[in-house]
N, C-alpha and C positions, 0 to 999 in steps of 0.2 A: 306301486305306481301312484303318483300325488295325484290331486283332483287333479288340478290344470291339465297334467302331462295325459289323463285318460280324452282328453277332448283335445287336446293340438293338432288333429287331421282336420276337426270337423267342418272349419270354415272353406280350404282347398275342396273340400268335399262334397259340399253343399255347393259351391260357384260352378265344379266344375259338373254338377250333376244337372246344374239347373241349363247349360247353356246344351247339354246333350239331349237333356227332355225338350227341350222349342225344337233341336233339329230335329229328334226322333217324330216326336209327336207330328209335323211338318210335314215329316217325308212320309208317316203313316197316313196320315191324311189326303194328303197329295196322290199316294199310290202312282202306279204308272214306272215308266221310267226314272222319277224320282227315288220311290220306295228302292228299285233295282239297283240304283247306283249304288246307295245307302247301303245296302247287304253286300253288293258285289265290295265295297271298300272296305265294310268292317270284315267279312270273309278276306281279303288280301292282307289284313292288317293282321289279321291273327294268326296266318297261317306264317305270315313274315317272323310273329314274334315266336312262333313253335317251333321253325326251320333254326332262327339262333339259339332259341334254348336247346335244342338237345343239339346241333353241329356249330359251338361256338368257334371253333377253328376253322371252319369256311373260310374260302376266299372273299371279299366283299363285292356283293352283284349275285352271291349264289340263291341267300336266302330271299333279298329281293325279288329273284328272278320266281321261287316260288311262291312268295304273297302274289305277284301280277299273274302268274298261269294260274293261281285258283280262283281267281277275282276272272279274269278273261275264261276259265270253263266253265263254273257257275252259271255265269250269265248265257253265253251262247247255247248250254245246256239248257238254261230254263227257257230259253225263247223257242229252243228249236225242238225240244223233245217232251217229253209226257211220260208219266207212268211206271214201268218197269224199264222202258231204254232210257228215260231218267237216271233212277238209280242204277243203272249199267254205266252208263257214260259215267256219271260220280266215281263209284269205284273203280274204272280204268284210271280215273284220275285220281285217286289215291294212287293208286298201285305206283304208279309212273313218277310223281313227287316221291311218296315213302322211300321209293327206291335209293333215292340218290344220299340217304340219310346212313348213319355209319350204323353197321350190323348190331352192334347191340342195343338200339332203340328204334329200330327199325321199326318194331311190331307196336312199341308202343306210339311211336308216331305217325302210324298208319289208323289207329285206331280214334285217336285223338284229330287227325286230320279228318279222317271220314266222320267224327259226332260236328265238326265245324261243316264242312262241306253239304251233310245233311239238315243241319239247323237251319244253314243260310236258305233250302231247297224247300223246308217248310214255313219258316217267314213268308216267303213268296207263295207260295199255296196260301197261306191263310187270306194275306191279304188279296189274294187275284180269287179265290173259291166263296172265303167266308166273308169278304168285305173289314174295311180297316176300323170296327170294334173289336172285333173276336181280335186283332193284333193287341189293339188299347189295353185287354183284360189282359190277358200273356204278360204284356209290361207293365201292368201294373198290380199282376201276381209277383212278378220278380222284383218288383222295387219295396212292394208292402213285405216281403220275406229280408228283402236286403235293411228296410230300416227297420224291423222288430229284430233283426239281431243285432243290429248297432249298439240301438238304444238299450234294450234288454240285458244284453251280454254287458255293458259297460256301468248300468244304472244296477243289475241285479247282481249280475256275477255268478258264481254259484261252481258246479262241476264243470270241467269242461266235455264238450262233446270228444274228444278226439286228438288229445295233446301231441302224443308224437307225430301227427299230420299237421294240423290246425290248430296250434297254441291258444289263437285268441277267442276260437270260437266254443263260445257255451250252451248248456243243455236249453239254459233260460230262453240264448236267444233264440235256438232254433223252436222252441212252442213257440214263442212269440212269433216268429215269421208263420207259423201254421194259421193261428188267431188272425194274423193281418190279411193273410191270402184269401181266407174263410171271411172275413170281412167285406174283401175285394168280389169274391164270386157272389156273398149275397147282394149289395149293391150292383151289380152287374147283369144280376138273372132281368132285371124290366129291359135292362138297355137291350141286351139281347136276344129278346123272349125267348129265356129258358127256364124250366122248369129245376129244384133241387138239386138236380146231378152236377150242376155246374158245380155245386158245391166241394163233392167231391173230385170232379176234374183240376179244381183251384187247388187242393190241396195234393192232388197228385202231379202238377206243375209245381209248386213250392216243394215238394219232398226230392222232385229231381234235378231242380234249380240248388239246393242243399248242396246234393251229391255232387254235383258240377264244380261249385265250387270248390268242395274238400277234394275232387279228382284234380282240379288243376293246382290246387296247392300243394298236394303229393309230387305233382309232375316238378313244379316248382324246389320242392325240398330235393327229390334227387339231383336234381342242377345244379344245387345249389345256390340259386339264386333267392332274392327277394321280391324281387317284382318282374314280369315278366318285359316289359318294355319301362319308359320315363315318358309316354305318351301322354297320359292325360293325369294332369296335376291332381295329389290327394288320392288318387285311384290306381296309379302307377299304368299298366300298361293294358289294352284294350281286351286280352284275354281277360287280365286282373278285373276287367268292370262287366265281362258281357260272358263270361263263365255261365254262370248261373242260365243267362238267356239261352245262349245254345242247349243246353243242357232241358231246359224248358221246353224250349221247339223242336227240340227231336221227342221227346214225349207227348206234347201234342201230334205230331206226326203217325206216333206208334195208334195212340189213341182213334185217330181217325180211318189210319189205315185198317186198322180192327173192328171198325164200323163202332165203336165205343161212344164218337161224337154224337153220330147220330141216331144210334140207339139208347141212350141214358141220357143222353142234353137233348138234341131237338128234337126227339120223337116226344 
């Protein structure tokens, strides 16, 4: 690969990163029924692009029809339930989507729709429970992990992590994403008066931010596809750029629900 040709995403990449950070940033701030729309659409968006990747021969209107049923249960879900009949209603609504997917990726797209469905359900916990910093740091664990492997894995090189899943990504870059997240939680413990543990929380949201990625680029290789949608220029499609985040937020979720938050970070 020539110099030029390792950087020819970069500019698509940057533009279209920067106009996603003022909306995200925006709609975390804002909170409320902004923050809700924001998840309820990337939730429809992804679940849209999950439904075509694994039933590309669908009718046209099918996979649509399940982007908007998990965007419309999400929401009426998080408004109207709590708790365990939260996660009761999520799972009836996997069940009921998955269903309609051809039996032999059934299992896998029931699993992969419920780590979306539950991402979107902990977004919303963090910012309506912990207030919209604790969201800040989550985003920008996963962004500080997504540019130390950019730049690392492209600037360093070295082995790769995991060729017959993930060709381009390397060992280099994922320390670097560990260094940058670890970076991120200490600058972040004043914002959010926490003590050291954030530290390690930072780095065990970037280890599963990692993994999200390399799951959905597996999901990706048996499809045989390349990008999951052509949504967002440089990034290719909204799984392709918010992997990692779900994959984040259902690990904050685990962490909290374990009393992990608040026994090593704010106690």
């Amino acid at each position: 690969m020539t110099q030029a040709a390792r950087w020819d995403d970069l500019m698509p990449r940057v533009l279209s990163a920067a106009v996603m950070v003022v909306v995200g940033i925006g709609a975390v701030w804002a909170g409320g029924v902004v923050f809700l729309a924001l998840v309820a659409a990337l939730v429809g968006a992804m679940v849209w692009e999950l439904a075509r990747m694994h039933d590309p021969d669908a009718p046209f209107g099918r996979a649509e029809a399940a982007g908007f049923s998990a965007a419309v249960a999400l929401t009426v879900f998080h408004v109207q339930l709590a708790g365990l009949w939260l996660l009761g209603a999520l799972a009836l609504a996997v069940a009921l989507l998955a269903w309609r997917m051809p039996a032999p990726v059934r299992g896998i797209h029931a699993a992969y729709l419920a780590l979306i469905l539950l991402a979107g359900a902990a977004l919303l916990l963090m910012r309506g429970a912990f207030g919209w910093e604790w969201v800040l740091w989550l985003v920008l664990v996963v962004i500080a992990s997504d540019v130390g492997g950019y730049f690392a894995g492209r600037m360093i090189g070295g082995p790769k992590l995991w060729p017959r899943v993930s060709p381009k990504k390397t060992w280099s870059g994922t320390v670097a994403g560990w260094v940058l997240a670890l970076a991120v939680g200490w600058a972040m413990m004043g914002v959010l008066g926490t003590g050291p543990g954030l530290l390690v929380a930072s780095l065990l949201l970037c280890m599963a931010g990692q993994a999200g990625d390399i799951a959905e680029s597996a999901l990706k290789r048996r499809a045989g596809i390349k990008d999951s949608s052509n949504l967002i220029p440089g990034h290719g499609g909204v799984l392709d750029r918010f992997d990692a985040m779900i994959a984040a937020a259902a690990m904050f979720l685990i962490l909290n629900e374990t009393g992990v938050i608040g026994g090593m970070i704010v106690g």
